[in-house]
Structures are given as C-alpha cells and as structure tokens.
ChimeraX commands (.cxc) that place a marker at each C-alpha (Angstrom):
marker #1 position -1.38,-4.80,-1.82 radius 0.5
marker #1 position -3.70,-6.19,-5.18 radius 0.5
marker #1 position -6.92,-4.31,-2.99 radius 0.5
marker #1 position -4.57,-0.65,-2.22 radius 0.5
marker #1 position -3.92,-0.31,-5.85 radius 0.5
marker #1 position -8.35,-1.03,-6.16 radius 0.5
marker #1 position -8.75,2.24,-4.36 radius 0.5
marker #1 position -7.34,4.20,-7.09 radius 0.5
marker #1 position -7.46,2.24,-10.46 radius 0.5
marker #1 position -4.88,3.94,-13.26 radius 0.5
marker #1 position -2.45,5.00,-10.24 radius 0.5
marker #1 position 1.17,4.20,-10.78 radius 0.5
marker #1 position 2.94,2.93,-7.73 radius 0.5
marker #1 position 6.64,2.50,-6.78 radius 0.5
marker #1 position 6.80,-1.03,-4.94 radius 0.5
marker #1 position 8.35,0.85,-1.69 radius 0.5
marker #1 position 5.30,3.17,-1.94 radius 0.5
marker #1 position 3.11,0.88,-2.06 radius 0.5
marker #1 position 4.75,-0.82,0.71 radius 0.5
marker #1 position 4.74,2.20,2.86 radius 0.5
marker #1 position 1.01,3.01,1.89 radius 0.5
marker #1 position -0.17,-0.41,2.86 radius 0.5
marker #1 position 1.67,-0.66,6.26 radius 0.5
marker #1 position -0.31,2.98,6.81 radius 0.5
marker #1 position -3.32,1.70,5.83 radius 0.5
marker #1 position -2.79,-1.68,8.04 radius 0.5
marker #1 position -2.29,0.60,10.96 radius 0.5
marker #1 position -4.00,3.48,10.30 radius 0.5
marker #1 position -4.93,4.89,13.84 radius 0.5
marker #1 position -1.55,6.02,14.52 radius 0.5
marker #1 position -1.46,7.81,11.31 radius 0.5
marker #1 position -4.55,9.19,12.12 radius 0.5
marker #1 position -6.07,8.09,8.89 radius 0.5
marker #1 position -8.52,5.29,10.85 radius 0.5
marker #1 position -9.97,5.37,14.08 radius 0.5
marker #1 position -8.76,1.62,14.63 radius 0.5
marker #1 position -5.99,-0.54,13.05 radius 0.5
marker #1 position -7.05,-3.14,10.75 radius 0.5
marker #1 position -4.74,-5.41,12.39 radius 0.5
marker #1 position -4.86,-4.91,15.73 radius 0.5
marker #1 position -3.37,-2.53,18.15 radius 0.5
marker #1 position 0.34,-4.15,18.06 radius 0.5
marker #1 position 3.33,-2.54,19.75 radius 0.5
marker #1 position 5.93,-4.20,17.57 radius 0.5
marker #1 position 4.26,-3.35,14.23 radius 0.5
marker #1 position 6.87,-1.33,13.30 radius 0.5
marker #1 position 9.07,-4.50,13.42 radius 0.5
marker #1 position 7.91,-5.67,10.05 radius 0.5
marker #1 position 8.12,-2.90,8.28 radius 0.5
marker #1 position 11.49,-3.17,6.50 radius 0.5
marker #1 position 10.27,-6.34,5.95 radius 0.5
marker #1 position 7.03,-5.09,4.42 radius 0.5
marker #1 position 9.42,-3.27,1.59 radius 0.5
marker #1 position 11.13,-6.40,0.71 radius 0.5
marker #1 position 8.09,-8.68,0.53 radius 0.5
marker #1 position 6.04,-6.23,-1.45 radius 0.5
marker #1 position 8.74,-6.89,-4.25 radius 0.5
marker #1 position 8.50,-10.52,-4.33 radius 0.5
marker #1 position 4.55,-10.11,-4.04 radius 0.5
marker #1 position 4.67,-7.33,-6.89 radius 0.5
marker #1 position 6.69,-9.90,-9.12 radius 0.5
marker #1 position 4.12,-12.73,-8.63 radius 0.5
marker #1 position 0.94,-10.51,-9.17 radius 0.5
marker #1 position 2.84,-8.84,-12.31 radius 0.5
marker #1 position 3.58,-12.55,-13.63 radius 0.5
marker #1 position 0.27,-13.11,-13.27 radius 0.5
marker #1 position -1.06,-10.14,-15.18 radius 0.5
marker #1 position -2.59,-8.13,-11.81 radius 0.5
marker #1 position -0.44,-5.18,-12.55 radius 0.5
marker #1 position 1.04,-3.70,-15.61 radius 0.5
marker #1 position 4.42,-2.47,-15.14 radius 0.5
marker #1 position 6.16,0.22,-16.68 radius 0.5
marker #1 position 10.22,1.21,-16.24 radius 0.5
marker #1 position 11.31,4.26,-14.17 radius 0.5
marker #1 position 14.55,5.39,-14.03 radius 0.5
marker #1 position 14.15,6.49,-10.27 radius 0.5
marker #1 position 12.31,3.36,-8.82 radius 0.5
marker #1 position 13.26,0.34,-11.41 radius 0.5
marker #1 position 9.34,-0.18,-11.96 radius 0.5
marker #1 position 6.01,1.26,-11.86 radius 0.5
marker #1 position 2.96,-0.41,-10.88 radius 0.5
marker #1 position -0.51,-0.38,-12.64 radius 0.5
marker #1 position -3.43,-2.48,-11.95 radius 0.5
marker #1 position -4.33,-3.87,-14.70 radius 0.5
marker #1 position -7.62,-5.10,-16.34 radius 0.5
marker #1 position -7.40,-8.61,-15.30 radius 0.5
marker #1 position -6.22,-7.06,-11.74 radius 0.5
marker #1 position -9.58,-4.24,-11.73 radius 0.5
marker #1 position -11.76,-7.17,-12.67 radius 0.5
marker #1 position -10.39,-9.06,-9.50 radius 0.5
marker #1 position -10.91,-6.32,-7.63 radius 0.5
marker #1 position -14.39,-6.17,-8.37 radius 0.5
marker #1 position -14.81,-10.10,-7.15 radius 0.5
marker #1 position -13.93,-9.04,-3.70 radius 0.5
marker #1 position -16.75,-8.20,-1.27 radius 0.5
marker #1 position -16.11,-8.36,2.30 radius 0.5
marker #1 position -16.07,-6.63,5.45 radius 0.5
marker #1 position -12.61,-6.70,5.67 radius 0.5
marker #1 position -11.58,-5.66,2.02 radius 0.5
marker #1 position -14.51,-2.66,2.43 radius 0.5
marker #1 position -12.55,-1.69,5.69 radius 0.5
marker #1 position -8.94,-1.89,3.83 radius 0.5
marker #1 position -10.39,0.10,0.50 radius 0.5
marker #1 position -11.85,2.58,2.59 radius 0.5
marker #1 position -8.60,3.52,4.90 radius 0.5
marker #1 position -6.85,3.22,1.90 radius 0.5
marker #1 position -8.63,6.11,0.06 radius 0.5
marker #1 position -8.04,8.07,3.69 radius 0.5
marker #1 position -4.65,7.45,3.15 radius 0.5
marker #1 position -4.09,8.07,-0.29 radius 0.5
marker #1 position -5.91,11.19,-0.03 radius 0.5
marker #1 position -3.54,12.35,2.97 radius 0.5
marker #1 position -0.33,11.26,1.46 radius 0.5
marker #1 position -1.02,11.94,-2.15 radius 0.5
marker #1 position 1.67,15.17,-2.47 radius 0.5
marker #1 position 4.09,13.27,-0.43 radius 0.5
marker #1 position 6.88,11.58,-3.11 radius 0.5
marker #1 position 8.67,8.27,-1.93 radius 0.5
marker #1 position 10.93,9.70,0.29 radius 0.5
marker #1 position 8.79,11.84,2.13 radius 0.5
marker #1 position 6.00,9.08,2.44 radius 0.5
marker #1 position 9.33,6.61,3.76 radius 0.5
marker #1 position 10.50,9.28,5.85 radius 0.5
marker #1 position 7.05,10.34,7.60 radius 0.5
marker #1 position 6.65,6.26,8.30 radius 0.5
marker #1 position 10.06,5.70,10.00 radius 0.5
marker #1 position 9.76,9.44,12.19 radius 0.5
marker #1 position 6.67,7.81,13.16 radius 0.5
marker #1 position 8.26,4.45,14.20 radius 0.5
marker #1 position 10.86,6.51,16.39 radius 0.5
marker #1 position 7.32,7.79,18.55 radius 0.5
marker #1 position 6.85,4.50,19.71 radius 0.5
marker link #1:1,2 radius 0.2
marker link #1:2,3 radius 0.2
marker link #1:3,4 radius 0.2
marker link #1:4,5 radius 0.2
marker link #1:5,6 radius 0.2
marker link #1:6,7 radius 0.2
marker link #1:7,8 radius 0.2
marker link #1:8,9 radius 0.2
marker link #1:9,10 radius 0.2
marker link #1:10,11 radius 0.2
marker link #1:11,12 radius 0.2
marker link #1:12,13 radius 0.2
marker link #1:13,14 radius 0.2
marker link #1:14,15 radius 0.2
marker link #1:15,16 radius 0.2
marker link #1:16,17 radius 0.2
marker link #1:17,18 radius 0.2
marker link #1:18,19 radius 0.2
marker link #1:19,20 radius 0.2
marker link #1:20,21 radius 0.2
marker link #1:21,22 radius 0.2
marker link #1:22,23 radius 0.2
marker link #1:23,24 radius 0.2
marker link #1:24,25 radius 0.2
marker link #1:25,26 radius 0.2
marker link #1:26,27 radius 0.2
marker link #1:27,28 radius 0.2
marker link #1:28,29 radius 0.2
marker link #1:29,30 radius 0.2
marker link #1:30,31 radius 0.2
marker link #1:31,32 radius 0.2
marker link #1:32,33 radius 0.2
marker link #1:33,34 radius 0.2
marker link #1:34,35 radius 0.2
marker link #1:35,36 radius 0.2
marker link #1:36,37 radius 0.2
marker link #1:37,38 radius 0.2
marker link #1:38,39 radius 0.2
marker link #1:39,40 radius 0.2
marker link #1:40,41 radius 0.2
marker link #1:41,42 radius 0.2
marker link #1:42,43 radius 0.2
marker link #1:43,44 radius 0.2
marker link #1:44,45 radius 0.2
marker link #1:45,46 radius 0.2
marker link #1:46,47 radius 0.2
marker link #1:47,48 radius 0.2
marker link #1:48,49 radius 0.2
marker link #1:49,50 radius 0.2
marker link #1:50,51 radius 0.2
marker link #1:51,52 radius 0.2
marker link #1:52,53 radius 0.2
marker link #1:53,54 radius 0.2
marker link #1:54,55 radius 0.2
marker link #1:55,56 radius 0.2
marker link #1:56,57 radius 0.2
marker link #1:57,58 radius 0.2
marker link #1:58,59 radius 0.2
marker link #1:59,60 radius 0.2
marker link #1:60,61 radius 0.2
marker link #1:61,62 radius 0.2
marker link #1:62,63 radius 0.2
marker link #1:63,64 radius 0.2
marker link #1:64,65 radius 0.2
marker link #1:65,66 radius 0.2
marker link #1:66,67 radius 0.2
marker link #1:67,68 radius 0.2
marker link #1:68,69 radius 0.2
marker link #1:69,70 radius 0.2
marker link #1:70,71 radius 0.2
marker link #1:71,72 radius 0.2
marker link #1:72,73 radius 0.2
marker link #1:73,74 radius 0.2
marker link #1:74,75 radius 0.2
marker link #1:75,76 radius 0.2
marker link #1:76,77 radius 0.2
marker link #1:77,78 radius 0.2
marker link #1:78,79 radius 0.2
marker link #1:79,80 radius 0.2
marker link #1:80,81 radius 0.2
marker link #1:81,82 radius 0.2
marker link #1:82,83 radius 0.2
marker link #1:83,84 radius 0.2
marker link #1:84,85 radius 0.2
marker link #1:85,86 radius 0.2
marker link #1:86,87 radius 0.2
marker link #1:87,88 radius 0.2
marker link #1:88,89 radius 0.2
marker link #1:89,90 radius 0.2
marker link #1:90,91 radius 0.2
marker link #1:91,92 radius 0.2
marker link #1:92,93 radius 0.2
marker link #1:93,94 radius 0.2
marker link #1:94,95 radius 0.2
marker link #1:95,96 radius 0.2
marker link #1:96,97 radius 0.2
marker link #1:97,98 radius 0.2
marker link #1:98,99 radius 0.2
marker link #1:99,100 radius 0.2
marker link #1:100,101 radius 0.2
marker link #1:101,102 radius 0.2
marker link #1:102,103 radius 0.2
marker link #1:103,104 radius 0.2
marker link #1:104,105 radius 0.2
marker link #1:105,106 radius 0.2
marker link #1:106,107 radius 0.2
marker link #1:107,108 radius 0.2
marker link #1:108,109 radius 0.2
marker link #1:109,110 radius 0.2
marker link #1:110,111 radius 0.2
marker link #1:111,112 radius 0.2
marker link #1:112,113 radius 0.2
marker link #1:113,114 radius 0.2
marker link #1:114,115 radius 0.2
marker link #1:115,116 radius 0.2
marker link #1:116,117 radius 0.2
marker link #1:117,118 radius 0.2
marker link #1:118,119 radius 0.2
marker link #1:119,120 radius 0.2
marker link #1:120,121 radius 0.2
marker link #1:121,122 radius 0.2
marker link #1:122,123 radius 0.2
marker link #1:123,124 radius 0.2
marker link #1:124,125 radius 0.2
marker link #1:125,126 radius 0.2
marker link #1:126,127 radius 0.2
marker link #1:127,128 radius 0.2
marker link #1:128,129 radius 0.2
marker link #1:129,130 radius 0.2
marker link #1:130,131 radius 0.2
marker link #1:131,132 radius 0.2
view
C-alpha cells in the first residue's frame, strides 16, 4: 500500500481506492495492466478482496500514526490519504526487484483507472470477480 501511493507522490487516496488499486496491481494480468501477476496466478484471489478493503484501514491507521501518510477529512470517504515526507523519503529507501515490479504495474494501473471515481474503480473489480 506505503509503495502504490510512491508511484504517484501528492495523490490523495480514499482507503477503499487504494485497496482496490493495490489488489489490481497485485493481480494485474487479468486486468490487463501486467503481463503476469505479482503474486502468482491464484484462482481464489478474489477471495481476499473484501478483506483487502478492511485491512487497508487498519494498515492506513498504523502508517498514518506513524507519519507515512498525511490525512485530510472528506465528507464522502471519512479520510484522504497523502504520502507524506517521512513516507516519500521511505519510499526512496526501497530498491528491489519486487518493489520495481509493484511501482511499475502500479503506474499501469493508475494510468488506466485514473478517470474512474471509487465506485466505478469498486465496481469494475467485483464485475471482474464474477468472470472467474
């Protein structure tokens, strides 16, 4: 989630967006944002994606605590999140394979999903999950 939000630095993010944007960008290739999944080909991935939602919150909480994100209030999704200085300068500590994969799929997906709101993002996931 802390390496999504260091694909676009200065980009506010609901916690269900960011949610639905990482569980894209985790399986990518049947999004057709990545030409493999990041974790695997898995035919219950869908499975933990309500669960996603719900852990992102508790994972937004701790990182905000911690001064990763700045958070601002929104009346239509409780709280925005913002990476903050302490969080871009963590960002810039990672170097690995893996993170350059994730950063990289997630600029594919923010790039394809960037005029979709919340819902529409939500809803394109879950018509998606029914494919499978």
């Amino acid at each position: 989630m802390l390496v999504a939000t260091c694909a676009t630095p200065g980009t506010r993010f609901s916690a269900e967006r960011l949610a639905y944007l990482d569980f894209v960008v985790s399986y990518g290739k049947i999004f057709n944002v990545a030409e493999r999944n990041l974790h695997g080909d898995n035919t219950f991935c869908f499975a933990e994606l309500l669960n996603r939602v719900v852990l992102m919150r508790k994972a937004l909480a701790q990182a905000a605590a911690q001064a990763y994100f700045d958070f601002l209030p929104s009346e239509s999704a409780g709280f925005f999140f913002s990476l903050s200085a302490k969080g871009r300068e963590f960002c810039s500590s990672l170097n690995n394979d893996y993170v350059e994969r994730y950063v990289d799929a997630a600029r594919r997906t923010l790039r394809q999903y960037e005029n979709f709101d919340d819902f529409e993002l939500a809803q394109t996931v879950r018509d998606q999950t029914s494919r499978f």
